[in-house]
C-alpha positions as a Python dict, from the first residue, in 0.01 Angstrom:
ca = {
    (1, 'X'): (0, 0, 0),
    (2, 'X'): (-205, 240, 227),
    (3, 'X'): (-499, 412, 89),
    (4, 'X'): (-632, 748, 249),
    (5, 'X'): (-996, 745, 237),
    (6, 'X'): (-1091, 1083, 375),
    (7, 'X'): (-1358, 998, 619),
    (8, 'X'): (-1681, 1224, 485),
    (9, 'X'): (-1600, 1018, 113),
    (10, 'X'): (-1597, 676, 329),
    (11, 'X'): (-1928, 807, 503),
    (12, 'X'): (-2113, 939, 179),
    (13, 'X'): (-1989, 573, 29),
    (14, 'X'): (-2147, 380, 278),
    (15, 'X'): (-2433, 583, 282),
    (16, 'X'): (-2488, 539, -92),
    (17, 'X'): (-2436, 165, -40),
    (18, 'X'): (-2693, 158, 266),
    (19, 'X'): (-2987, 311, 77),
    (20, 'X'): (-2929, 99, -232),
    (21, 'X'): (-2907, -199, -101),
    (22, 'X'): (-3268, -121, 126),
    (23, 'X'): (-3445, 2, -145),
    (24, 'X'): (-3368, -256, -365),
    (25, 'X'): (-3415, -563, -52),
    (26, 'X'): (-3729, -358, 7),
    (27, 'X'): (-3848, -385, -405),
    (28, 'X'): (-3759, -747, -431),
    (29, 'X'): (-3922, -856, -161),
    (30, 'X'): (-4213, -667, -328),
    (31, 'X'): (-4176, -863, -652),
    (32, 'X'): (-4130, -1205, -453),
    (33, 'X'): (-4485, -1173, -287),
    (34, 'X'): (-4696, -1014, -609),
    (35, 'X'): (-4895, -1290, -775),
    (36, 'X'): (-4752, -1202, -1103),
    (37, 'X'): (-4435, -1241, -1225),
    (38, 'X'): (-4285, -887, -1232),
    (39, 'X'): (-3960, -946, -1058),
    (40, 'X'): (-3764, -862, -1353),
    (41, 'X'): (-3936, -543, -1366),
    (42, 'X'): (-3906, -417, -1003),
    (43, 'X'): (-3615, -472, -994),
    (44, 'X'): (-3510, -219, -1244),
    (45, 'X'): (-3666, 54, -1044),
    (46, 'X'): (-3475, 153, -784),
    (47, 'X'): (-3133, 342, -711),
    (48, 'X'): (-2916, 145, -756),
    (49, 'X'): (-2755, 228, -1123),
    (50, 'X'): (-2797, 616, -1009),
    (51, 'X'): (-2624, 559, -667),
    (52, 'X'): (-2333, 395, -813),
    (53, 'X'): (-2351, 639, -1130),
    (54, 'X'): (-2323, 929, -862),
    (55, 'X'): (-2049, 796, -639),
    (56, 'X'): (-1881, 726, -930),
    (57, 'X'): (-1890, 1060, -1076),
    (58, 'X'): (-1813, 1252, -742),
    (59, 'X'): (-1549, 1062, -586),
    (60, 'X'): (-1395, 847, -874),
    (61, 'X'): (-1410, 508, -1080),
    (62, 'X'): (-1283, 289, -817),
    (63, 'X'): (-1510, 426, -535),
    (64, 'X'): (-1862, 408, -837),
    (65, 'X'): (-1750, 68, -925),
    (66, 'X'): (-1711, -15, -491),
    (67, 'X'): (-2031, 127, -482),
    (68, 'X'): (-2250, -27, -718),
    (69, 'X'): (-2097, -399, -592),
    (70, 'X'): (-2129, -363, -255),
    (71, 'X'): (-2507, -253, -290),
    (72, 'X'): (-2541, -588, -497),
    (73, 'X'): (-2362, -774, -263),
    (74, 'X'): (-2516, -643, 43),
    (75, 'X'): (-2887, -723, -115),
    (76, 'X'): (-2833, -1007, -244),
    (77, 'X'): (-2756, -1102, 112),
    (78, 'X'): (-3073, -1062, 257),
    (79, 'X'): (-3281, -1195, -54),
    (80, 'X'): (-3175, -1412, -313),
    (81, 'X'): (-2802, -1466, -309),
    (82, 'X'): (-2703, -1690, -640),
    (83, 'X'): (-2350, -1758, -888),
    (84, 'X'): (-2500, -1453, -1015),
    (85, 'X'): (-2434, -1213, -732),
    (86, 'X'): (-2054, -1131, -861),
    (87, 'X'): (-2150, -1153, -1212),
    (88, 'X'): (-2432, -901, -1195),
    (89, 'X'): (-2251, -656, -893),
    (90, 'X'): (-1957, -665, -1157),
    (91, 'X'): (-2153, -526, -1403),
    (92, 'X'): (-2369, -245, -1203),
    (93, 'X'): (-2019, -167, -1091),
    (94, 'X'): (-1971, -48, -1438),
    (95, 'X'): (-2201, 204, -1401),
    (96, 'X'): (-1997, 367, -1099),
    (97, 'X'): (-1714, 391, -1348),
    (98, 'X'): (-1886, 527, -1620),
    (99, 'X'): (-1991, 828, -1368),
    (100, 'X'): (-1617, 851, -1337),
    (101, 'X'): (-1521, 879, -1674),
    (102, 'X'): (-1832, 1144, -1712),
    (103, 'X'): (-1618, 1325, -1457),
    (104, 'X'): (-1285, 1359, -1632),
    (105, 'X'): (-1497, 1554, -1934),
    (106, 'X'): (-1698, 1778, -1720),
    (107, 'X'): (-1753, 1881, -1391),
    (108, 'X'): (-2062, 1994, -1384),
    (109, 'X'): (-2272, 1796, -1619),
    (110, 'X'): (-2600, 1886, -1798),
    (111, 'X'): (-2941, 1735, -1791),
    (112, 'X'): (-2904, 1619, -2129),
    (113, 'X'): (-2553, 1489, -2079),
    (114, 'X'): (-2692, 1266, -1736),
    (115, 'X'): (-2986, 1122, -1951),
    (116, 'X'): (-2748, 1026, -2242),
    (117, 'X'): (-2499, 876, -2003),
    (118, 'X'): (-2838, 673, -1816),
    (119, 'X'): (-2915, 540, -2166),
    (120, 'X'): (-2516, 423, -2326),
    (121, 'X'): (-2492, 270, -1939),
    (122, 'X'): (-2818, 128, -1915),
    (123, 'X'): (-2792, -65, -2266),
    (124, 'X'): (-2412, -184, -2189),
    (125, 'X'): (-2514, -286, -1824),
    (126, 'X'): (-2870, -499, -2030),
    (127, 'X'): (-2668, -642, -2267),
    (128, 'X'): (-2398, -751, -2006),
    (129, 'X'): (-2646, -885, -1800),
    (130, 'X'): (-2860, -1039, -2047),
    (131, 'X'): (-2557, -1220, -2202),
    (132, 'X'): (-2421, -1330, -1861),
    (133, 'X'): (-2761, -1506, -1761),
    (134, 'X'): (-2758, -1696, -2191),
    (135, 'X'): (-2424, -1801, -2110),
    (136, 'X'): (-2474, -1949, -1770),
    (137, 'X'): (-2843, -2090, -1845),
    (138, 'X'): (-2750, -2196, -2142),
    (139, 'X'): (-3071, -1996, -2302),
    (140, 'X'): (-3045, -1914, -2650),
    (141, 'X'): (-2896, -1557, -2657),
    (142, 'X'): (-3213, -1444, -2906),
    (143, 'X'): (-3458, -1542, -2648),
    (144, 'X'): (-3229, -1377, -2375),
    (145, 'X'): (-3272, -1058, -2509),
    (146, 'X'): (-3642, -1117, -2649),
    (147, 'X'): (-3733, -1195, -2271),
    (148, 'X'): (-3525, -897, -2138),
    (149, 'X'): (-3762, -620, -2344),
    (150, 'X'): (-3952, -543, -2086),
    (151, 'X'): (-3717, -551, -1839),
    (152, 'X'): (-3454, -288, -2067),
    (153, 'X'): (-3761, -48, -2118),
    (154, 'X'): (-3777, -28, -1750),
    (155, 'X'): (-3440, 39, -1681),
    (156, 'X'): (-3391, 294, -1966),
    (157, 'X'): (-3733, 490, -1812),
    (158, 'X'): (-3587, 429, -1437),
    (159, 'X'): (-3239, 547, -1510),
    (160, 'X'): (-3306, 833, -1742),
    (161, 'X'): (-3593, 1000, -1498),
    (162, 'X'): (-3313, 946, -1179),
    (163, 'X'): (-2974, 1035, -1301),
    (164, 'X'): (-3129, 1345, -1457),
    (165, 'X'): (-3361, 1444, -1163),
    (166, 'X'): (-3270, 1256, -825),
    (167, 'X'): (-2878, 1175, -962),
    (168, 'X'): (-2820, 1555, -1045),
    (169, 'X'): (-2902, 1674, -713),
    (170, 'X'): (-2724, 1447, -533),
    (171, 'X'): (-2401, 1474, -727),
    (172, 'X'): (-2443, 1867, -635),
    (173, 'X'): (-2497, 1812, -269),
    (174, 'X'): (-2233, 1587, -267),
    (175, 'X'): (-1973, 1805, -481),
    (176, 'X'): (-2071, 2068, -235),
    (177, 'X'): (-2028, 1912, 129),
    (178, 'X'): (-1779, 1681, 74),
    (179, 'X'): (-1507, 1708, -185),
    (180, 'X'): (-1223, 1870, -70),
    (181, 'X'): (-1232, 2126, -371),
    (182, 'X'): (-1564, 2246, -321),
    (183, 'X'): (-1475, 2297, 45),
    (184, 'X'): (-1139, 2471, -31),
    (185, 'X'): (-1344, 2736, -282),
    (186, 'X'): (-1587, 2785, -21),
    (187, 'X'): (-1348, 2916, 222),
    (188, 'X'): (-1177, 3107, -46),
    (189, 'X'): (-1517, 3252, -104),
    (190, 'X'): (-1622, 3330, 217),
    (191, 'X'): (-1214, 3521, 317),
    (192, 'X'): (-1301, 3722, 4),
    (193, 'X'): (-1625, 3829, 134),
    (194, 'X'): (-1528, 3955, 479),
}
């Protein structure tokens, strides 16, 4: 089977992928050198959830979930690469197709519907993740999620400010350079007006 990527949706992909995975080597390393523990917390702010949320949305489920694994993968690479590296690039992956499925009820989605979406993705991504690290520990599943508080506050602040600010207006840039519809009403557009 032979996929057609068009090459400006492979380009915007990667690009997505780059600046996730920097920002969030850049924030861990951060974390690793405080004197306090707040890697847990860092870690949550970033762009990685709105990256994958956005590719998602724009190009599809299969290129959001891509997206939000490969900027796991690639980060993990280059800080702390574990058993849970699949598990948790899996599950930001989810994100990207929740941005998907956004996209087959609207096409132009409101700031209300973008923070609503940031919290239902945030808590399923949490409890995922929180539930993947009990299991695998072997932690009590209570204190998982008594320990993850902090850490869930921060991603449901993080995630609600960026896919309804920074997340909107990339997913209009993008909808306007790149997808092939956009670029087809454009010219339609611009005939009309000569």
């Amino acid at each position: 089977m032979r996929s057609n990527i068009p090459t400006k949706q492979l380009a915007a992909i990667s690009l997505l992928v780059s600046t996730g995975a920097v920002l969030r080597i850049g924030l861990e390393w951060v974390a690793l050198v405080l004197p306090i523990d707040t890697y847990g917390i860092l870690i949550k702010i970033g762009l990685t959830e709105t990256l994958a949320f956005v590719c998602g949305f724009v190009f599809g489920p299969l290129q959001g979930f891509i997206t939000g694994a490969l900027i796991i993968v690639v980060s993990d690479l280059f800080t702390i690469p574990g058993p849970w590296t699949p598990f948790i690039a899996a599950i930001i992956g989810i994100i990207g197709i929740g941005g998907g499925v956004l996209r087959r009820f609207m096409r132009n989605p409101s700031i209300i519907s973008l923070g609503v979406s940031a919290l239902i993705l945030t808590l399923i991504s949490e409890v995922l993740q929180n539930t993947w690290f009990a299991w695998f520990f072997g932690v009590p599943i209570i204190a998982t999620f008594l320990m993850g508080i902090p850490t869930l506050i921060t991603a449901f602040i993080n995630n609600t400010i960026l896919f309804t600010t920074v997340g909107s207006r990339i997913i209009k840039l993008m909808q306007t350079m790149i997808t092939p519809e956009s670029n087809q009403l454009r010219q339609n557009s611009n005939r009309a007006v000569s």
